[in-house]
C-alpha positions in Angstrom: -8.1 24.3 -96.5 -11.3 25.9 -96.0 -14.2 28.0 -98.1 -12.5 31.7 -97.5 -15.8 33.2 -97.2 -16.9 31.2 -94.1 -13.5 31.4 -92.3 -14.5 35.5 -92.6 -17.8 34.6 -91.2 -17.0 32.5 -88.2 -14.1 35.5 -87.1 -16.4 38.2 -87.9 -19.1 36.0 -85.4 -16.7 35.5 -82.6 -15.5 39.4 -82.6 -19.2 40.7 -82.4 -21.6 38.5 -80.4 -19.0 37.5 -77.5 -19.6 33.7 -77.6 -17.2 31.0 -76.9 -17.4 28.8 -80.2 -20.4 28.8 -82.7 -21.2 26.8 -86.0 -22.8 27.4 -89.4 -24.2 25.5 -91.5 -24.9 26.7 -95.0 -24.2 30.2 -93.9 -26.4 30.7 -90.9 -25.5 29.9 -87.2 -26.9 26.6 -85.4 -25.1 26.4 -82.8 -23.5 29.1 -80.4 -22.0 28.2 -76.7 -21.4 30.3 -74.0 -19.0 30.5 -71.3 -15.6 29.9 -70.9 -12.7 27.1 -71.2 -13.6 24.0 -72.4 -16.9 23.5 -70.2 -19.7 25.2 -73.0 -17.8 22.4 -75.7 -18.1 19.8 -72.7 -21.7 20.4 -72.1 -22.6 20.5 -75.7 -21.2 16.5 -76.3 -22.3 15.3 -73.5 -26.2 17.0 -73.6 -26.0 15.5 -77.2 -24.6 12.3 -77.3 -27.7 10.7 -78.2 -27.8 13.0 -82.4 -24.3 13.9 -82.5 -24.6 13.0 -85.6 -26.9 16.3 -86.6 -23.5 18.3 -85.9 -21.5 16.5 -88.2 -20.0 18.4 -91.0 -20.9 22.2 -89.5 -18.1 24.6 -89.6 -17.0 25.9 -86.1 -15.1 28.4 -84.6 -13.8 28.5 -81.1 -12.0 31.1 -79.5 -9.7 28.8 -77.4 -8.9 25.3 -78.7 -6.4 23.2 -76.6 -5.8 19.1 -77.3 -8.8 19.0 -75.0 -11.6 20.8 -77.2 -9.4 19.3 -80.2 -10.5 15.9 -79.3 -14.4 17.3 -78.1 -14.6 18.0 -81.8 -13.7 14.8 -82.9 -17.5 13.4 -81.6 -19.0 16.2 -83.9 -16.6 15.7 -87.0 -17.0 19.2 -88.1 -16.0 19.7 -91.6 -13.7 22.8 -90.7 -12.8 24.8 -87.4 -11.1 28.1 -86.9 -9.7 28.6 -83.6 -8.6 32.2 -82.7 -5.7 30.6 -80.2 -4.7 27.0 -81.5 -1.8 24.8 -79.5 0.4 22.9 -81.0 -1.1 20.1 -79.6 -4.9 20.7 -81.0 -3.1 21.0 -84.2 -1.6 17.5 -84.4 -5.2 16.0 -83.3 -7.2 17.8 -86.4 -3.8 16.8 -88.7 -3.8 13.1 -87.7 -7.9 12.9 -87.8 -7.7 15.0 -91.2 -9.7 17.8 -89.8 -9.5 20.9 -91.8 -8.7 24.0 -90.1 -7.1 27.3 -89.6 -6.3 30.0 -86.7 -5.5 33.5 -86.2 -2.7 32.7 -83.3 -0.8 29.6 -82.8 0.5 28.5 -79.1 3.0 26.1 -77.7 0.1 25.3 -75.6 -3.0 26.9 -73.5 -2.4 28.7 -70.6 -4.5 28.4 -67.2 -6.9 31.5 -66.4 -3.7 33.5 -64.3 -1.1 32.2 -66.7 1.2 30.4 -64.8 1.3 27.3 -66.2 -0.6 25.2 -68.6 -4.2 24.8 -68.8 -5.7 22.3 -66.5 -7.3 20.3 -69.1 -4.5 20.9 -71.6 -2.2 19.1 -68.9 -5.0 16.2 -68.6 -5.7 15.0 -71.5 -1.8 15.0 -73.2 -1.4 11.4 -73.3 -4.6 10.7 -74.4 -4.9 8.9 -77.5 -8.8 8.3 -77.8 -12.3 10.6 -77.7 -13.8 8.6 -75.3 -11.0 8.5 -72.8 -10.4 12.1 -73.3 -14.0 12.8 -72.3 -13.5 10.7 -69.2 -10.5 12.4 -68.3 -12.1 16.1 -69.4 -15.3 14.8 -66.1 -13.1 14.2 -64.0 -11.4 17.3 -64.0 -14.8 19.3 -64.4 -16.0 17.4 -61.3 -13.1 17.7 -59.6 -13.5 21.8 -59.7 -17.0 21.3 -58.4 -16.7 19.0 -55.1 -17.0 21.2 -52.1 -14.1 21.6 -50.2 
């Protein structure tokens, strides 16, 4: 599945420097986003649409990766992801896209921030079937956390 070595890397990056997902490239970070839920993964497509391209093939690793940042990835086609928590759902995107990866915990699905139900996004983007219209759906819900009240 993947180069054992880098799988060791990415978890040994996630435990010490405290960021939400990073990538490598021939052994040395490129990329490392901060924040939390899907919204650092979000940002990073969307601020990059123009070269995704440059961020094909990098191995990731995520600490959270619901359907929602499974099909994020699929713009950068990384060539291998570890996700620390993986759902069931994120797993049956990178199997049927042929996306190699691995994860420390696997989860019927993501939870929201108090647990109560399912992640927001998670929920959103379950019958989506495309990148693009799971980036539209993804906005909305972004945008809909920001309107004022």
């Amino acid at each position: 599945m993947c180069n054992c070595d880098i799988e060791k890397l990415i978890k040994k990056a996630l435990g010490r420097i405290g960021v939400s997902a990073i990538a490598f490239e021939e052994g040395v970070a490129v990329v490392t986003l901060e924040g939390k839920g899907v919204r650092p993964l979000f940002d990073f497509i969307d601020k990059n649409k123009r070269n995704l391209e440059e961020f094909h093939g990098l191995y990731w690793g995520d600490r959270v990766v619901g359907k929602a940042s499974a099909m994020l990835f699929l713009f950068i086609k990384p060539k291998f992801i570890y996700g620390e928590v993986i759902s069931e759902s994120a797993i049956k995107v990178f199997e049927e896209n042929d996306i190699n990866f691995s994860y420390g915990e696997k989860v019927p699905f993501i939870k929201n921030k108090d647990k109560t139900d399912s992640c927001p996004f998670e929920k959103a983007v379950l019958g989506a079937s495309s990148k693009e219209e799971a980036f539209g759906i993804i906005k909305s819900v972004l945008e809909s956390f920001i309107k004022p009240k």
